[in-house]
Every structure is written in C-alpha cells, then in structure tokens.
C-alpha positions as CSV (number, residue, x, y, z in Angstrom):
1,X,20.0,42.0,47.2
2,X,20.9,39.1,48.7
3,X,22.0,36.0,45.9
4,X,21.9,32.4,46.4
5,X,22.3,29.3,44.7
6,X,18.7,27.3,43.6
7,X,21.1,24.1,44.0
8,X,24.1,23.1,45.1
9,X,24.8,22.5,41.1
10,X,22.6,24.9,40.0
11,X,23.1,28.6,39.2
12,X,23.1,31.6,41.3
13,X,20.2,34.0,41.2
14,X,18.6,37.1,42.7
15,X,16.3,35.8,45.7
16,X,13.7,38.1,44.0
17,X,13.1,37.2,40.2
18,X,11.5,39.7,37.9
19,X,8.6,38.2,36.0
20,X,8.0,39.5,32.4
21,X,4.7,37.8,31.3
22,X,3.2,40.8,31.5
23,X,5.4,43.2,29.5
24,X,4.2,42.9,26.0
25,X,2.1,46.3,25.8
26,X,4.8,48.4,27.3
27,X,7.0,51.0,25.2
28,X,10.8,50.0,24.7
29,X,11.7,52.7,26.8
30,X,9.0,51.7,29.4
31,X,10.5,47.9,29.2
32,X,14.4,49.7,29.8
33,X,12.6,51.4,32.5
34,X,11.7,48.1,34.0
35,X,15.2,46.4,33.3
36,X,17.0,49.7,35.0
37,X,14.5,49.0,38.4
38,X,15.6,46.1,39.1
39,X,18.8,45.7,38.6
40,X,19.2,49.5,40.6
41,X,17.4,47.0,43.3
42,X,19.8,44.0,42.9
43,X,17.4,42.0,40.9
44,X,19.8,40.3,37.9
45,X,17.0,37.2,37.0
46,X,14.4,37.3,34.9
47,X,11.8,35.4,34.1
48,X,10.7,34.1,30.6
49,X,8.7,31.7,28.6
50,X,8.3,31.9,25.0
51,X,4.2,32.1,24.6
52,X,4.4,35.2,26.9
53,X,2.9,38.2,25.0
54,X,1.3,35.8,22.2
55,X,5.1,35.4,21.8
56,X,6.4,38.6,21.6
57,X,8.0,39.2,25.2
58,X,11.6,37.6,24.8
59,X,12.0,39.7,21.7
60,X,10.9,42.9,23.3
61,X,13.2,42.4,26.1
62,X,16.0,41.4,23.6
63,X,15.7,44.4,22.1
64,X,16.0,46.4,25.0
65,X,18.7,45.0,26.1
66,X,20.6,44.2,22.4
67,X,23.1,47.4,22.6
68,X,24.0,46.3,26.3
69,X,26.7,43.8,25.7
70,X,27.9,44.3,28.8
71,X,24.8,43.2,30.3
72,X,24.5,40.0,29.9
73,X,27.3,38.6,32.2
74,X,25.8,40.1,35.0
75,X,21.8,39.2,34.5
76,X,20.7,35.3,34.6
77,X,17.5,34.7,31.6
78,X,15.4,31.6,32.5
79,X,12.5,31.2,29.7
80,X,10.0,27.7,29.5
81,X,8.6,25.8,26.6
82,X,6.5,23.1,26.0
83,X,2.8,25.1,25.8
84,X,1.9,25.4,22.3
85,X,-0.9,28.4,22.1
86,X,-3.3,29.0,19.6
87,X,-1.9,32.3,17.9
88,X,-1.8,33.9,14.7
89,X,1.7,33.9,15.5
90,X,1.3,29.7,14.8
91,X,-1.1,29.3,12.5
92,X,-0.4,25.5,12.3
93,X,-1.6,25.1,16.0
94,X,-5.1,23.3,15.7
95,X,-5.4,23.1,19.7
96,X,-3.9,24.3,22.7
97,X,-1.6,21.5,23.3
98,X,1.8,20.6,24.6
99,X,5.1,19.8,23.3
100,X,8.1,18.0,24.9
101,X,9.8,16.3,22.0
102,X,13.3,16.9,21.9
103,X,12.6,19.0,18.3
104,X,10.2,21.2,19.7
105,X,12.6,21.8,23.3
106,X,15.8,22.1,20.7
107,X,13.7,24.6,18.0
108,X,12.1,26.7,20.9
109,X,15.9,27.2,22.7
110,X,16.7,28.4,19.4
111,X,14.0,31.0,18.9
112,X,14.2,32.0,22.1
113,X,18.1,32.5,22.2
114,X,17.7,34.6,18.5
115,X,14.4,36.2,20.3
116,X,16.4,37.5,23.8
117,X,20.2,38.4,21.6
118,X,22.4,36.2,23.7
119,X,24.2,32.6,23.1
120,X,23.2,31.2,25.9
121,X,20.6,30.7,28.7
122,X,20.8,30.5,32.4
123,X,17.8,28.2,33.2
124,X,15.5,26.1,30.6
125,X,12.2,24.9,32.5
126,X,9.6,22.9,30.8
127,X,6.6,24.8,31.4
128,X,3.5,22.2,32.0
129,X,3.9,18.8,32.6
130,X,2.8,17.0,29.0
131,X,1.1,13.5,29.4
132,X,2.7,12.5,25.9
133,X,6.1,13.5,27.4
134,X,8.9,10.9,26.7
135,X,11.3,11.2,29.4
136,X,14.2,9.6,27.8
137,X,13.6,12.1,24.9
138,X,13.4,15.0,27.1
139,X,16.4,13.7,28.6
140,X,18.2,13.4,24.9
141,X,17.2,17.2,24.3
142,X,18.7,18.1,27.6
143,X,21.9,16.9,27.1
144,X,22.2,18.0,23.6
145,X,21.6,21.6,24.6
146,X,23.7,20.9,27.8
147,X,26.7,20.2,25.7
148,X,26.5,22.6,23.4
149,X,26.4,25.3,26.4
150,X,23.1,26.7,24.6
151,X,21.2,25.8,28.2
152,X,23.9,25.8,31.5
153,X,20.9,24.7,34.0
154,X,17.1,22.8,33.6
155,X,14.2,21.9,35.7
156,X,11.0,22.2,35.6
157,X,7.1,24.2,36.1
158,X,3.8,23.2,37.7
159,X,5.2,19.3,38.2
160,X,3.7,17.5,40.8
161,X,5.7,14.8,42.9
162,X,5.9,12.2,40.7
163,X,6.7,13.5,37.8
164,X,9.2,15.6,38.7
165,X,11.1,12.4,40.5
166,X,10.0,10.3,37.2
167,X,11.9,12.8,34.9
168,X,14.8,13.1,37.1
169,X,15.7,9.2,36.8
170,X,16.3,9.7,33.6
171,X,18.7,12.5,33.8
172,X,22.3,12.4,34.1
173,X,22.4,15.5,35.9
174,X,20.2,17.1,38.5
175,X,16.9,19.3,37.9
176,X,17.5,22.5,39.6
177,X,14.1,23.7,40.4
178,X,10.3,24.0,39.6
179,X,8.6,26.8,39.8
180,X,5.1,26.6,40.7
181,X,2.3,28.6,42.5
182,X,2.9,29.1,45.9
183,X,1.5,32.0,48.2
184,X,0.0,32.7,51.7
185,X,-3.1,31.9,49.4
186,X,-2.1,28.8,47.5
187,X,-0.1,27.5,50.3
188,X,-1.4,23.6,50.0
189,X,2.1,22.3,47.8
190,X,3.8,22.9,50.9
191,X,1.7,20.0,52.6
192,X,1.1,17.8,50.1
193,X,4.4,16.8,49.6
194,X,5.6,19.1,46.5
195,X,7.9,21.7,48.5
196,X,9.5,18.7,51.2
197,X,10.5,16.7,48.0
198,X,12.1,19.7,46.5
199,X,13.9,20.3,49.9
200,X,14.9,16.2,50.2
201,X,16.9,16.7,46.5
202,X,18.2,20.4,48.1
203,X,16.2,22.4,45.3
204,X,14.8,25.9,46.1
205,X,11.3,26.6,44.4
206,X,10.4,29.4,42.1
207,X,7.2,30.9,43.3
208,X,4.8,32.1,40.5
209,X,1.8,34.8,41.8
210,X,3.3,34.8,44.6
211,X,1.0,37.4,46.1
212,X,-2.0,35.3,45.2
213,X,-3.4,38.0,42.5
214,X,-5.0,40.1,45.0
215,X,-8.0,38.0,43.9
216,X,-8.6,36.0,47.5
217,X,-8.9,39.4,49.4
218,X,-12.6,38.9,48.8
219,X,-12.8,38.7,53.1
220,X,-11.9,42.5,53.9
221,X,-11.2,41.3,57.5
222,X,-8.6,39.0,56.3
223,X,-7.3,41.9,54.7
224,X,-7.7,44.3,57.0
225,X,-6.3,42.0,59.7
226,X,-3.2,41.5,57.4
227,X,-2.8,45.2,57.0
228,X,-2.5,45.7,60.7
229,X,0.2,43.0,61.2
230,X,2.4,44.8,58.0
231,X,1.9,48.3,60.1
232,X,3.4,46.1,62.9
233,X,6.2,45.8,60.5
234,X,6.5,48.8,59.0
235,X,6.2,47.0,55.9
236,X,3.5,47.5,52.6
237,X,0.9,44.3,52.3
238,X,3.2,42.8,49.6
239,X,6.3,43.0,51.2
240,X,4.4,41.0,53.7
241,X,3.3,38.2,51.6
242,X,6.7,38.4,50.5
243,X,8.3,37.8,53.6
244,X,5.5,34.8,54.5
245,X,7.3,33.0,51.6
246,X,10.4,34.1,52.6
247,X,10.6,32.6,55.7
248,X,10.3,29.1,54.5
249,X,13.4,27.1,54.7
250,X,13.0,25.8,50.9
251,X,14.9,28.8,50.4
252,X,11.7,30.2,48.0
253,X,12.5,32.7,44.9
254,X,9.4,34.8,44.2
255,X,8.7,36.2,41.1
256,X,7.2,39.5,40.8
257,X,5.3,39.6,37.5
258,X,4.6,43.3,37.5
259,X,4.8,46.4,35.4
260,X,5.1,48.7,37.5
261,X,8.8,50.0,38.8
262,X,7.4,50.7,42.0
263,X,6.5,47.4,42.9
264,X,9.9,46.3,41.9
265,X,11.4,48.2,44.9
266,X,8.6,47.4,47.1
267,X,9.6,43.4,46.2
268,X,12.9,43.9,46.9
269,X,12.8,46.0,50.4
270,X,10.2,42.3,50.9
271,X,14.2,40.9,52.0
272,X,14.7,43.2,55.0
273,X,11.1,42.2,56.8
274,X,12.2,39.5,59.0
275,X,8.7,37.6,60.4
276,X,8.4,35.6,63.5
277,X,7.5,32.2,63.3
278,X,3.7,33.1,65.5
279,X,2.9,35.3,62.9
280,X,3.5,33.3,60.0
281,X,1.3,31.1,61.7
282,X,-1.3,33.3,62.7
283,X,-1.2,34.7,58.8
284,X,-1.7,30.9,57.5
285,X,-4.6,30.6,59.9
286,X,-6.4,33.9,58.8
287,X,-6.8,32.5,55.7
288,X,-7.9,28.5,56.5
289,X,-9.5,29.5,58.9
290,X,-8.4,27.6,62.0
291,X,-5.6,26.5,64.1
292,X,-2.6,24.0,63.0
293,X,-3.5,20.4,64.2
C-alpha cells in the first residue's frame, strides 16, 4: 500500500483510509475482523468522528484495539468534532447544532482520546463549517491541543473556499487537509475552485463516499457502460471509481466507509488500476452527459 504525506507538514497516511461511520452494530470480533483487513492490505488510517454510531464508534474501536499496545505506533486515528446531534447520549442537546468553541474542540479531544485508548491523535478535522465559528478561538484551541501533543495535525471537513482560506489566516501553522465529498458522481468541487485551492496550499483531499453511494446508478447504461470499461481493466466497478479519483493530481485519499472485509481488499487492489487520461474523460462525460468544453 503505497503511503504519502497529505502535506509537506502534515502526516503520513495510507492513500486508502478506512472509514468507520458505519461500524457501530458490528460484534468486537467482527470490528477486530475489520481492523486485521486492512492493515493485512496496508491500510494504517482510520477514519473517525465522535457522533458516529450515536457516539459509540471511537469506543468500540478503542476497545478492539486496547490490548494492542503495539498497535498504535504503526496506525494514524483522525476523528472530527463540531456536530452536536440530538441523542439520548446528550440529553442537553435542544437542536442539532454546531460547536466550535475552543471548550467544546478541547472537551471532545478529550473524550475521544479516553473513547479510542491512546494519548494522542494523528489528525483533528472540524467536521462542518459552523456560522458562529470564531476563528481566533478555533485557532486558540488549536494551539493548545498542538502543544500539549494531544493533536499532532488539523484541518478541516465539508469547507468551501473561503472558509477554509479564512480559518487558515488565523493559524500559525498550516491546515493539512479537508475532507469532503468527491466522486465520479459528485465531481463539481473539482471545478468550482475547492480541489485547485487545496492543490495551490499543496494539501491532498480526503474523499468521503467516494463511490457515490451506488445511489446515482439509477441510468443502467451508465452502469452498464462503466462495467464494460472495468472488464477492460480487469478491475471490479469500485476499484474503478477508485482509480477515477485516483488519477487526480491533488493526490486524493479515499475513504472506504464499509463493513465488509472484502471491500477493504477490493479498495486497496483500487492502487494497481492505472487509467488513461481518455477514459477518465470518457467516464466524467457518461455521467454529465456531454463533452468537455
């Protein structure tokens, strides 16, 4: 599995990110399961946030992974805050709402470092951008956490243009990445601006769904179509998507938010399809519908 740096001053992860939203109904030995897959298939980062699972998925994968001291050198743990869900978990929350003060960033690092058993953690991201957000605060929270070596890297999630370059002024050090939703199927942030600002400040973007859900093959010649080009691959549809996103010169991480070891592999082989720049092409225009300008 090939590794590489999000930024220059940012840490080294797996190009292929395992995604645990969805991991809060499985068994411990099922979630082991999951941990074993990927790293067997070179994939050392995971990815958190502490609402996933009505707030139960960091601790389940703490737990798995508590009696493996060892471990933890070798795997990188990003999580997010900053959504507040209503949960009986929170019984305080009135509304869905966000949450960027630096006592909220601070308390939720906390939690989440007792929740996953480790002292520290890889990558911080704030989760949603929050209108009420105080940069200079968030900045304050930042540094805190920074110096204490409770966070080693930050950036951001779902932060258009401008707010990722407004938070940045205010930070003394650089914002490593922001992973938002980017696929054959949600492929507009990489015209609109989003993915060529990320590559002006040298910053690879995490890509969330980044098979699209499977919920835009609603054309079965589109899919059939894309089928046809992964048999000229020798490749499964997925790895295909994969490898559209892969191709991009952003240096994209997807994250495969699956429970199912198979598709773990599957996402990983994704690194050894190497497509042509006419296909790529030709797959963008299956799904808009024309030609380039």
């Amino acid at each position: 599995m090939e590794k590489k740096r999000i930024h220059p001053e940012g840490p080294e992860l797996s190009r292929i990110i395992t995604g645990v939203w969805r991991w809060h109904a499985l068994s411990s030995s099922d979630t082991e399961a999951l941990i074993n897959t990927s790293l067997e298939n070179g994939i050392t980062t995971f990815d958190h946030a502490d609402i996933y699972g009505n707030y139960s998925c960091e601790e389940l994968f703490g737990y798995a992974i508590a009696n493996r001291s060892s471990l933890r050198s070798t795997i990188q743990l990003v999580t997010k805050c900053g959504i507040k869900l209503l949960s009986d978990k929170r019984p305080e929350h009135r509304v869905k709402h966000y949450d960027t003060s630096k006592e909220h960033i601070v308390a939720s690092v906390e939690h989440s470092l007792q929740n996953l058993k480790t002292d520290y953690l890889d990558l911080l991201l704030l989760h949603r951008p929050d209108p009420l957000m105080n940069p200079a605060e968030v900045a304050e929270a930042f540094s805190t956490l920074k110096q204490s070596g409770k966070v080693l890297f930050f950036g951001i999630s779902n932060f258009t243009v401008t707010q990722f370059e407004m938070l940045q002024s205010y930070l003394p050090f650089p914002l490593v990445t922001n992973q938002i939703e980017l696929s054959l199927f949600n492929h507009q942030l990489f015209f609109d601006g989003t993915v060529d600002t990320l590559m002006k400040h040298h910053i690879s973007p995490m890509a969330w769904s980044p098979l699209g859900g499977g919920k835009f093959f609603t054309a079965s010649e589109t899919q059939k179509q894309l089928e046809a080009l992964a048999q000229h691959y020798t490749c499964s549809l997925s790895q295909l998507l994969l490898a559209w996103l892969l191709k991009h010169p952003s240096g994209i991480f997807p994250i495969l938010g699956t429970t199912n070891a198979s598709r773990l592999t599957e996402g990983a082989n994704a690194l050894t399809v190497k497509l042509d720049r006419q296909h790529w092409f030709a797959m963008l225009k299956l799904v808009t519908g024309k030609d380039v300008a």
